[in-house]
N, C-alpha and C positions, 0 to 999 in steps of 0.2 A: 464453573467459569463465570464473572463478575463482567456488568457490562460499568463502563466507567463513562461518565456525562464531563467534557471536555470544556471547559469553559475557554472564550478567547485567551483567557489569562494562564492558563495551561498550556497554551499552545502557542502561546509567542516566542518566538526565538530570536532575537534582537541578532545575534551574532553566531549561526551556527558552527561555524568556522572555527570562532576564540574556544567553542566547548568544546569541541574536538582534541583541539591543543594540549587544553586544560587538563585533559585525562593522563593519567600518570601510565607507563607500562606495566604497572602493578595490578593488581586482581581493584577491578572495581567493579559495582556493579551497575547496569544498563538495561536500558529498555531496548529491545529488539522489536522492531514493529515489519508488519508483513498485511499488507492489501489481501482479505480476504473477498471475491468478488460475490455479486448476487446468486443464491444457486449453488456455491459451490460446496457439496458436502462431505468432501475431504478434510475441511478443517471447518472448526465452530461449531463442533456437532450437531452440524445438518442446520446452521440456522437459517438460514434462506432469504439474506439480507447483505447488501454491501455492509461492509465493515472493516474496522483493521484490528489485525489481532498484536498484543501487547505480551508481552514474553521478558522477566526478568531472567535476566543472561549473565555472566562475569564477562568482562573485559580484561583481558590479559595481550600486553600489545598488542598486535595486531590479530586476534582471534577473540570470538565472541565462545563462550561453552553453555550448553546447559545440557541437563540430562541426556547425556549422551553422545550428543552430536557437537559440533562443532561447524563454525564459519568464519572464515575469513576475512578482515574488513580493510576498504582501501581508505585512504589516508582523507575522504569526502566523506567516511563515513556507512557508505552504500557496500552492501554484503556481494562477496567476489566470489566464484570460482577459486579453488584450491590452486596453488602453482601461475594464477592467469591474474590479470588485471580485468576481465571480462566482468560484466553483470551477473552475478548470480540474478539465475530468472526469477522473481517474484512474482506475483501473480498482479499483472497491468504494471505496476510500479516497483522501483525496486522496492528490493528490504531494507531499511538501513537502521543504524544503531540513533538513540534518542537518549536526554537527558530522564533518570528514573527518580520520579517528583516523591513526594509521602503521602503515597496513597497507603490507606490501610491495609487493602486486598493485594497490595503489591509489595510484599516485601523481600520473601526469599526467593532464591532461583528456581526457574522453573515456574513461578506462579505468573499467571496468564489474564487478560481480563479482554475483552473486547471495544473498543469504541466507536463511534457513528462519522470520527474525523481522526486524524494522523496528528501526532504530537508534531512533527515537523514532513512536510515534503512540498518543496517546494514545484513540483510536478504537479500535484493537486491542487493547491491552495491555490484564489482566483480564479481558476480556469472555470468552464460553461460545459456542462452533463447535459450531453444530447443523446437521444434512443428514437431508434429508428429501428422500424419491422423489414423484416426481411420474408417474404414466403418462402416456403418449402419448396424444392425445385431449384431455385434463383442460384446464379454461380456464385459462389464464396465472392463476397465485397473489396474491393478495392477502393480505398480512401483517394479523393483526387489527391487532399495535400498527405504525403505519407508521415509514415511515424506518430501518427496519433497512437494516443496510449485506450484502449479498446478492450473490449469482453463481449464474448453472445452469452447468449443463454436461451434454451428451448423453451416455446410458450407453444401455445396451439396455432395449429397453421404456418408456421414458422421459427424465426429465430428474433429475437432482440439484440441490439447492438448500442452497449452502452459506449460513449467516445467521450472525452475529456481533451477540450482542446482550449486555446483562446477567443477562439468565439467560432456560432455553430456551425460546423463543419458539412460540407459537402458531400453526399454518396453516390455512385454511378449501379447502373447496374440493376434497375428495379428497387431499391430500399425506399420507404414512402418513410420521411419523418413525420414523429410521434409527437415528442416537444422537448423543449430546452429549458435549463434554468444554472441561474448562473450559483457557485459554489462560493457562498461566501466564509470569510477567516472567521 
């Protein structure tokens, strides 16, 4: 797996929407991008870093394929539930399908690379990365404003709580903030 260095100019998407369009129901191919979070060593082989992972996929109207599997995508883009209009769960953000640039390491399906930022999600992009410690014992956190998009992850004595919000967000409950920094495009 290839880690790929995103330049702003990679990742501007002037018109997400018109690209969506533009896509024909014929087999094309795409980038499928999916939030892998810090820690998680289900995917990334164990790499132990936020990141997103980059998946060429075929696009066939409204399904994405790659070896093997298969998903759903609604008409924004964002990867569904079979049969439902729901969020397929991503892990913090959803999944969603992205335009597939010329990169070298990325050309057939199924080839993968990792990167440090998201070719498009507008969920991420601007928003402010705050982490706050939580000790061990403390009741599971509640956000005052809800629906912040959120991950823990275990360290010593506790847990971490990465949030991604518009500016830094509030914790109840014993969480002591760490610090903040804002996510720039």
């Amino acid at each position: 797996m290839n880690f790929i260095f995103l330049s702003g100019f990679d990742r501007r998407m002037e018109n997400y929407e018109a690209w969506l369009k533009s896509l024909t129901p014929r087999k094309s191919r795409v980038i499928f991008q999916e939030f892998v979070p810090h820690d998680d060593s289900s995917h990334c082989l164990g790499a132990g870093f936020e990141c997103w992972k980059l998946t060429v996929v075929s696009y066939n109207s409204d399904i994405v394929y790659t070896q093997g599997t298969s998903h759903p995508i609604r008409l924004d883009g964002v990867a569904c539930w079979h049969d439902s209009q729901s969020e397929w769960p991503g892990k913090v953000f959803p999944a969603r399908i992205a335009p597939l640039r010329q990169w070298k390491d990325l050309r057939e399906i199924g080839d993968c690379a990792l990167s440090a930022k998201p070719l498009y999600e507008p969920l991420y992009s601007g928003k402010t990365r705050s982490l706050f410690f939580v000790p061990f014992g403390t009741a599971i956190l509640e956000f005052e404003n809800q629906g912040l998009r959120h991950y823990y992850r275990t360290v010593a004595n506790g847990n971490l709580a990465t949030v991604f919000s518009d500016e830094p967000p509030t914790m109840k409950d014993g969480a002591v903030f760490v610090y903040a920094e804002y996510i720039r495009d």
